[in-house]
C-alpha positions in Angstrom: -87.1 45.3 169.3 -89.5 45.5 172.1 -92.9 46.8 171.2 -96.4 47.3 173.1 -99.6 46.4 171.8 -102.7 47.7 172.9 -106.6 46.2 172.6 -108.4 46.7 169.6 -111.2 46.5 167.7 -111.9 44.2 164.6 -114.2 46.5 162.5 -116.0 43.6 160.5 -114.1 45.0 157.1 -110.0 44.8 158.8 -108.6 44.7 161.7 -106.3 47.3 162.5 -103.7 46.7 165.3 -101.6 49.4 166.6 -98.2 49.4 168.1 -95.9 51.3 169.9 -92.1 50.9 169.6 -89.2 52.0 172.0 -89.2 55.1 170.7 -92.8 55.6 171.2 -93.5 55.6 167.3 -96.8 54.5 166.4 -97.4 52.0 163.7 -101.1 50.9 162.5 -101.8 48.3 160.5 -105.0 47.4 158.4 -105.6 43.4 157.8 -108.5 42.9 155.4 -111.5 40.4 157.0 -112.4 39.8 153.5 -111.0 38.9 150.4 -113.4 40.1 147.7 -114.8 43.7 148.6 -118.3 41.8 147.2 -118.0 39.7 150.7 -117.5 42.9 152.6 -120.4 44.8 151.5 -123.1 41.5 151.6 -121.9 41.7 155.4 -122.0 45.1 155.9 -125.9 44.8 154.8 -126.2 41.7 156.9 -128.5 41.2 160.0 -124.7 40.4 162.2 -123.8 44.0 161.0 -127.0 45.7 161.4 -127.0 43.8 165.5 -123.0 45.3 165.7 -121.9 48.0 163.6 -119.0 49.0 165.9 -116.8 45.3 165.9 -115.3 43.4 168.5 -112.7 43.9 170.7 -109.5 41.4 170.2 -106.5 41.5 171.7 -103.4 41.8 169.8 -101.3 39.4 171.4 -103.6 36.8 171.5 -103.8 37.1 167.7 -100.5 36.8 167.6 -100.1 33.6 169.5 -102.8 32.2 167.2 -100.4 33.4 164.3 -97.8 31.6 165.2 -99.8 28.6 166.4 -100.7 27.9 162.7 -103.8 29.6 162.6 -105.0 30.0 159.2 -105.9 33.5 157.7 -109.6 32.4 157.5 -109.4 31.4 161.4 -108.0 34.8 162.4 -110.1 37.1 160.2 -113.6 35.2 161.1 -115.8 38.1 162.7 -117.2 35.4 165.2 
């Protein structure tokens, strides 16, 4: 299945990529950046945040490659 993947943005609490398949069906998926919601909201009240509420931009594919490169969740979820 051939599938495009466009830019987006890690929003400090996920990460949601999108995709587009042949059909032009859109899919969105929501990867957690933390794994106790207590971790999330200490960051969301953090001087980072306060500097970037928005996120940063990451490309997809890129994350992908690091997925299959071995990448750890930790690695791929850091905001930094």
């Amino acid at each position: 299945m051939v599938h495009t993947a466009s830019a987006r943005l890690n929003t400090h609490s996920f990460s949601p990529p999108s995709n587009r398949d042949p059909d032009n069906n859109q899919v969105e998926l929501l990867i957690d950046n933390f794994e106790d919601v207590r971790d999330g909201k200490a960051y969301m009240q953090s001087p980072a945040f306060a500097e970037n509420p928005i996120g940063v931009a990451f490309e997809p594919d890129t994350f992908v490659a690091r997925l299959a490169g071995g990448a750890s969740a930790t690695e791929l979820t850091r905001l930094a």
